[in-house]
VOPAGU-2260 file (C-alpha; in pm, 1 decimal, decimal comma):
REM VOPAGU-2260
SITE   aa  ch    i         X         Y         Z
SITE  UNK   A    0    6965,5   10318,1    2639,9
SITE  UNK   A    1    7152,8   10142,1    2321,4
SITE  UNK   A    2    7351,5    9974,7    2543,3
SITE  UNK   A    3    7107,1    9851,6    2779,1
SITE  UNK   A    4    6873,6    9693,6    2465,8
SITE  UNK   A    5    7196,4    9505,8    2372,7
SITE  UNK   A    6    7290,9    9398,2    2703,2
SITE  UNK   A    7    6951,6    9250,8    2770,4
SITE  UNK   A    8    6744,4    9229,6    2445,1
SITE  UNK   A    9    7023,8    9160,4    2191,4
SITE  UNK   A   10    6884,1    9466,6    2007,8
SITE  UNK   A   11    7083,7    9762,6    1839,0
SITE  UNK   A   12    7055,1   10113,8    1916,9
SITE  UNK   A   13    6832,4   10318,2    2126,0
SITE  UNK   A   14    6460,9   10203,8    2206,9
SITE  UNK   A   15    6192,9   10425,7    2386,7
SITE  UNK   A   16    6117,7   10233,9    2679,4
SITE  UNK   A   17    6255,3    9883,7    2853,2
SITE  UNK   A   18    6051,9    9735,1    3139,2
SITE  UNK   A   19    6201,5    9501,5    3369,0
SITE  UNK   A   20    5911,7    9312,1    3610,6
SITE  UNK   A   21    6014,6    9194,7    3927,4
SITE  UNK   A   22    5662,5    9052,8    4064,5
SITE  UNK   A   23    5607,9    8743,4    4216,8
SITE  UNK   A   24    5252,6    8675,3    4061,7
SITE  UNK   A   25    5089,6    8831,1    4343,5
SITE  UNK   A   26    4838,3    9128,6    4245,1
SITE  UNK   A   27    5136,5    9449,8    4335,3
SITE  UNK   A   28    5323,1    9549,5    4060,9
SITE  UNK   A   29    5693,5    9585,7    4133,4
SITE  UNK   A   30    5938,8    9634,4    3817,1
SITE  UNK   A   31    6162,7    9907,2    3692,9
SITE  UNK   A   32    6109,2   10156,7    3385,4
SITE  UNK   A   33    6419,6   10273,9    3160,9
SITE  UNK   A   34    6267,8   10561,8    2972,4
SITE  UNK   A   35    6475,2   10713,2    2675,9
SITE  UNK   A   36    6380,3   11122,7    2642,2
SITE  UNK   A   37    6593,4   11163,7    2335,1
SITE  UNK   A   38    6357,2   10917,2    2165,5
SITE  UNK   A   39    6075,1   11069,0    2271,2
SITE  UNK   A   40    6120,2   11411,2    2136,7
SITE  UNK   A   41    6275,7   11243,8    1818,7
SITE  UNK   A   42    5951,0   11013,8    1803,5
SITE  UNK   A   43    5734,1   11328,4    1865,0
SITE  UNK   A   44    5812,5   11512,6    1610,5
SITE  UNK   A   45    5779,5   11213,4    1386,8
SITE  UNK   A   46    5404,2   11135,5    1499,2
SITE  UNK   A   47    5342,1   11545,9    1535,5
SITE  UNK   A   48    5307,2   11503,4    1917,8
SITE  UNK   A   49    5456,6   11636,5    2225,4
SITE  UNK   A   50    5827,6   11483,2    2369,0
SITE  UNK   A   51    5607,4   11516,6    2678,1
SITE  UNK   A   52    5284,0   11286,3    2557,3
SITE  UNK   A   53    5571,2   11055,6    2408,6
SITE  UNK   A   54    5662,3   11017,0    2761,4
SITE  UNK   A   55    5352,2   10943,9    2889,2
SITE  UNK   A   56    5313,7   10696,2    2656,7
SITE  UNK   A   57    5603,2   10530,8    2725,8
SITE  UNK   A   58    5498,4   10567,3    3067,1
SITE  UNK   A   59    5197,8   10390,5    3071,7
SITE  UNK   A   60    5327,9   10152,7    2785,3
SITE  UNK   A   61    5608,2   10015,4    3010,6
SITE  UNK   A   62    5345,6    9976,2    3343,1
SITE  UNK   A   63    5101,0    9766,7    3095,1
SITE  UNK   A   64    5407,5    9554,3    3068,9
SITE  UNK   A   65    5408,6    9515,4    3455,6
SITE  UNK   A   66    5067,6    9432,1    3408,5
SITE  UNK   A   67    5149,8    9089,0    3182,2
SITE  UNK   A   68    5098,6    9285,0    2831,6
SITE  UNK   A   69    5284,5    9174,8    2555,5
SITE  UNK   A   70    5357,6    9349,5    2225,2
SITE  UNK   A   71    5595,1    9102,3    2058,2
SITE  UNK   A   72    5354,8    8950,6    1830,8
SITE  UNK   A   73    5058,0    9199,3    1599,7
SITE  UNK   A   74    4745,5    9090,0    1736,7
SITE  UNK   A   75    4882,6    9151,1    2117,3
SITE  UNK   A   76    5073,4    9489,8    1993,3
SITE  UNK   A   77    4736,8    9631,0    1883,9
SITE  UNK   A   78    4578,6    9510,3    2205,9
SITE  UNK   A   79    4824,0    9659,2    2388,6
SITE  UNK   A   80    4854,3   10002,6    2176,8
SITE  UNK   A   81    4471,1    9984,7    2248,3
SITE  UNK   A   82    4504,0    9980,7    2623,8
SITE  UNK   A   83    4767,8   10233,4    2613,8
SITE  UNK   A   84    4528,3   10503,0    2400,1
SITE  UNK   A   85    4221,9   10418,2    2652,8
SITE  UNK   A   86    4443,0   10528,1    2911,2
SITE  UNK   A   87    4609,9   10835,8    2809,9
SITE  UNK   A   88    4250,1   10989,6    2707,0
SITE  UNK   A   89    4161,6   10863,2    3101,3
SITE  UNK   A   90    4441,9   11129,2    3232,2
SITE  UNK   A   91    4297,5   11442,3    3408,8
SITE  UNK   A   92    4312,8   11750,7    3200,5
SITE  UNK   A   93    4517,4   11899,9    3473,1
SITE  UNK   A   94    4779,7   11649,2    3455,3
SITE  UNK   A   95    4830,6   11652,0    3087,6
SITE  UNK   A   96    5146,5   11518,9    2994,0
SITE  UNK   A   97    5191,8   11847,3    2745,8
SITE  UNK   A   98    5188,0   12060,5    3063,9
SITE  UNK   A   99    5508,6   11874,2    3185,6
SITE  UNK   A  100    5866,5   12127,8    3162,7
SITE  UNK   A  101    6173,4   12054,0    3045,7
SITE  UNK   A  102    6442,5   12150,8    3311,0
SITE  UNK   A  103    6638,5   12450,6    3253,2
């Protein structure tokens, strides 16, 4: 993950989630998530969360970005971190992200 945030962000180290969109402008959403699991159970026990509702977030963080979100600047961050918490309280109990296993 380091090396793909230097190879196409310029940024150092690991990040939790790069999104690459590859729409046209037409409604679909077509892109590709890189999703880093060692920073989500690093950034879960930070926060007191699950590595598994980390992921989620990053989940739904990275398709907001498909959508045309933008968190590069504070007023569009906390609209976006907004969007993102709507969302995760919309997911079915059943599909909780903390129900999600870590292969043996």
């Amino acid at each position: 993950m380091a090396a793909l945030n230097w190879q196409h962000l310029q940024h150092e180290g690991p990040t939790d989630v790069i999104t690459f969109g590859y729409a046209d402008g037409g409604k679909v959403l077509h892109g590709e998530l890189f999703i880093c699991i060692d920073v989500a159970v690093e950034q879960a026990r930070q926060f007191r969360t699950t590595w598994q509702d980390e992921l989620m977030r990053y989940v739904i963080h990275g398709i907001l970005h498909l959508q045309g979100y933008d968190d590069m600047e504070p007023a569009k961050r906390r609209i976006m971190k907004r969007a993102e918490n709507r969302l995760l309280k919309q997911l079915p109990a059943e599909q909780a992200p903390h129900k999600l296993r870590r292969s043996p």
